[in-house]
C-alpha positions, 0 to 999 in steps of 0.5 A, spaced: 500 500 500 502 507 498 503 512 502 499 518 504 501 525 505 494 528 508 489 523 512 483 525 515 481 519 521 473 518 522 470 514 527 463 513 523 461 511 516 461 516 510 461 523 512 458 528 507 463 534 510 469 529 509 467 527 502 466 534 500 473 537 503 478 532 500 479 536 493 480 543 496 484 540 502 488 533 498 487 528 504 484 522 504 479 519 508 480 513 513 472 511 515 475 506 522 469 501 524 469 495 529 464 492 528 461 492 534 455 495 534 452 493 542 453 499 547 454 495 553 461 492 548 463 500 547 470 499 550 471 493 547 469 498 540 474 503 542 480 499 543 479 496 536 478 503 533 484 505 537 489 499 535 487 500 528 488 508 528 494 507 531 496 502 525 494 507 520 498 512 522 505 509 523 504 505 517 503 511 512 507 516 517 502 522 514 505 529 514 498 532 515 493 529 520 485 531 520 481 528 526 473 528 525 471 529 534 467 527 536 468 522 540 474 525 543 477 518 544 481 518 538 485 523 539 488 520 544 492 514 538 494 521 535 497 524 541 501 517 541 502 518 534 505 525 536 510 522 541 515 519 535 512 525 529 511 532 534 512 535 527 505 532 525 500 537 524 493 535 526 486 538 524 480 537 529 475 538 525 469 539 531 463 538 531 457 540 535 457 535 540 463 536 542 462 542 545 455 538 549 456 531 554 459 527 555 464 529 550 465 536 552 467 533 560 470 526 557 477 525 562 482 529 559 478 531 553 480 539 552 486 538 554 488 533 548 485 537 543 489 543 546 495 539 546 494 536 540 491 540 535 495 546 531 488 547 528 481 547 531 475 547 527 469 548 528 463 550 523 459 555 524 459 563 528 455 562 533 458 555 536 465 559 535 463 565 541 460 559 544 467 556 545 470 562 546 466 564 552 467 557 555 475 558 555 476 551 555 481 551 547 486 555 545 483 562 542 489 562 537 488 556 534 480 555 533 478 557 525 471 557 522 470 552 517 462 551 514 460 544 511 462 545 503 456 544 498 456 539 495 457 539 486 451 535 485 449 533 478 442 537 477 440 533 470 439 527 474 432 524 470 432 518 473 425 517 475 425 513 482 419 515 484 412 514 481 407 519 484 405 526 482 404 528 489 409 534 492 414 530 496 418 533 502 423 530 504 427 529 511 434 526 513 433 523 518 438 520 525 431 519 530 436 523 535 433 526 541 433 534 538 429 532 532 421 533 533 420 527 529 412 527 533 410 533 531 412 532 523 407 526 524 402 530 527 404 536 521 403 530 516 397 530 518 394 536 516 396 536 510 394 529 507 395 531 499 404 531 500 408 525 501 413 526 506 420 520 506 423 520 512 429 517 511 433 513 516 433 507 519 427 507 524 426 502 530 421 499 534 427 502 538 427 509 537 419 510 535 418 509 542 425 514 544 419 518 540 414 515 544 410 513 537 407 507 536 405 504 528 399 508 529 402 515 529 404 514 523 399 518 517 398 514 510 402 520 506 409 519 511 413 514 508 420 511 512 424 509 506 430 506 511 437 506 509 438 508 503 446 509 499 448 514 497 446 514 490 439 513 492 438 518 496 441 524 491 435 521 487 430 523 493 433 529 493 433 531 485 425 528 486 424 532 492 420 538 492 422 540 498 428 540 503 425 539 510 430 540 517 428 540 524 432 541 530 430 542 537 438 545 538 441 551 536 448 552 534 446 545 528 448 547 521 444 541 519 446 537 514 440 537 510 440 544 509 447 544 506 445 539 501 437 543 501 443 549 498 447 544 493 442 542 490 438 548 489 432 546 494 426 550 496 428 549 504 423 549 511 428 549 516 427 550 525 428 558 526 433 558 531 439 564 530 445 560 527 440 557 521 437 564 520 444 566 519 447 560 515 442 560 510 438 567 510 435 565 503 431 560 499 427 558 506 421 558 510 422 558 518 418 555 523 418 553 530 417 546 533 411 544 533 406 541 528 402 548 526 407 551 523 411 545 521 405 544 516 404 551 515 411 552 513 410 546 508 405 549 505 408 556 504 414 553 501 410 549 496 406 555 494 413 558 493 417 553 491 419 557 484 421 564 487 425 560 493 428 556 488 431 561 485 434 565 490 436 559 492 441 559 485 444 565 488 446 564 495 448 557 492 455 561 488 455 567 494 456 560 499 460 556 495 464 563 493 465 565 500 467 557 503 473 557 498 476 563 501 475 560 507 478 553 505 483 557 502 486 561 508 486 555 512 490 551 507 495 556 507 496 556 514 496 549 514 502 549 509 505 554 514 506 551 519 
């Protein structure tokens, strides 16, 4: 096996910001998995992680090492990595949850990260002054760096859906900050929309919801696990990108995705998606009235809003090269 220069070390499978980066920043991706998938067996799951992070590291000796946390954890193969190569540069590209338990108070978390990291990135403006007021990183070291857009093939004719409904789809993890009851309860209202939900759905996590079989409406559909390739085909079909969360400081991955493909959106109005993606989109508060209001306005509005999106869409990508662009050459300084 060759070796590579620039590697970026993830404990999850695919990751779309980890995809959309790799050109502008020349690393390749390493998607590290156990196996293991019983939470009672997660010791046994990190120390595999780590034995096969640290195997990857010494084997190609990168010069550049860009780390995905959470979780933390991993850092900690890097800072063993570090001891033989200190003049490694590393990249701790952080998302939210790093900054909410367990993972902003997990054993020798900040102090790792400060010890390790020459560069801390996290995504948006507002969880920046968020870090910044907690005082738990170096100041010097943090730089914003948004999901990229993805460049997506937009002449995609495939038909994979055979209706003449208006479609509204929502990516979803079943995670506690999405109101996944109160779209149900929205669906309802508006009986003439299909809504796909995509997502591997439990018995499990209908009752972390508190659902149950008969909540769910006959215009919902739960697609379940869909590939990559099948999911860029809902999106190209979707008439609409929907995106809700309980949390503010989320970007959302839909909502990126929703200004790549040149979606009409209806995001959860909270103060960091107002800012991130003030074009294009309806905002709505979290409880079925307005979810189902919001659907509709987009709907009626699908063609303007598609259009302003076009706009935002080179003013974001534009923006985010700059950015990239600054960030590589500190990189390289270093």
């Amino acid at each position: 096996m060759s070796k590579v220069k620039n590697i970026f070390l993830i404990w999850h499978q695919s990751q779309a910001r980890v995809n959309s980066m790799e050109q502008d920043f020349d690393y390749k991706p390493f998607y590290i998995m156990s196996g293991i998938k019983k939470k009672k067996l997660i010791l046994i799951d990190y120390l595999i992680k780590l034995s096969k992070t640290i195997q990857i590291l010494f084997r190609h000796k990168p010069h550049t090492v860009w780390v995905q946390i959470p979780p933390s954890v991993i850092l900690f193969a890097v800072y063993i990595y570090k001891l033989f190569y200190p003049n490694t540069v590393v990249v701790s590209d952080c998302h939210n949850g790093q900054f909410r338990d367990p993972w902003l108070n997990f054993p020798f978390a900040k102090k790792i990260i400060n010890k390790c990291s020459n560069l801390i990135i996290v995504h948006n403006e507002d969880i920046y002054q968020q870090v910044l007021s907690m005082k738990i990183l170096d100041e010097s070291k943090i730089f914003i760096l948004e999901d990229n857009l993805p460049d997506p093939d937009l002449n995609n004719e495939r038909v994979i859906l055979d209706t003449d409904r208006e479609i509204v789809l929502f990516p979803a993890s079943f995670k506690d900050d999405e109101p996944v009851q109160e779209l149900l309860n929205a669906a309802k209202q508006i009986p003439d929309t299909d809504i796909l939900i995509t997502g591997n759905i439990s018995g499990e996590k209908l009752r972390k919801h508190s659902l149950t079989e008969n909540d769910i409406p006959s215009n919902v559909k739960f697609t379940g696990w869909v590939s990559n390739e099948e999911y860029k085909d809902l999106v190209v079909k979707a008439d609409l990108m929907l995106g809700l969360t309980l949390y503010d400081y989320i970007q959302l991955s839909v909502a990126v995705e929703g200004v790549g493909y040149e979606k009409a959106m209806v995001l959860s109005n909270t103060n960091t998606l107002r800012k991130l993606f003030s074009k294009g989109t309806i905002f709505v508060d979290n409880n079925a009235n307005d979810i189902a209001k919001g659907i509709k306005e987009g709907l009626a509005n699908k063609k303007e809003l598609e259009e302003q999106m076009k706009l935002f869409k080179k003013e974001k990508k534009d923006n985010w090269k700059e950015k990239a662009r600054g960030i590589k050459e500190i990189i390289d300084s270093i």
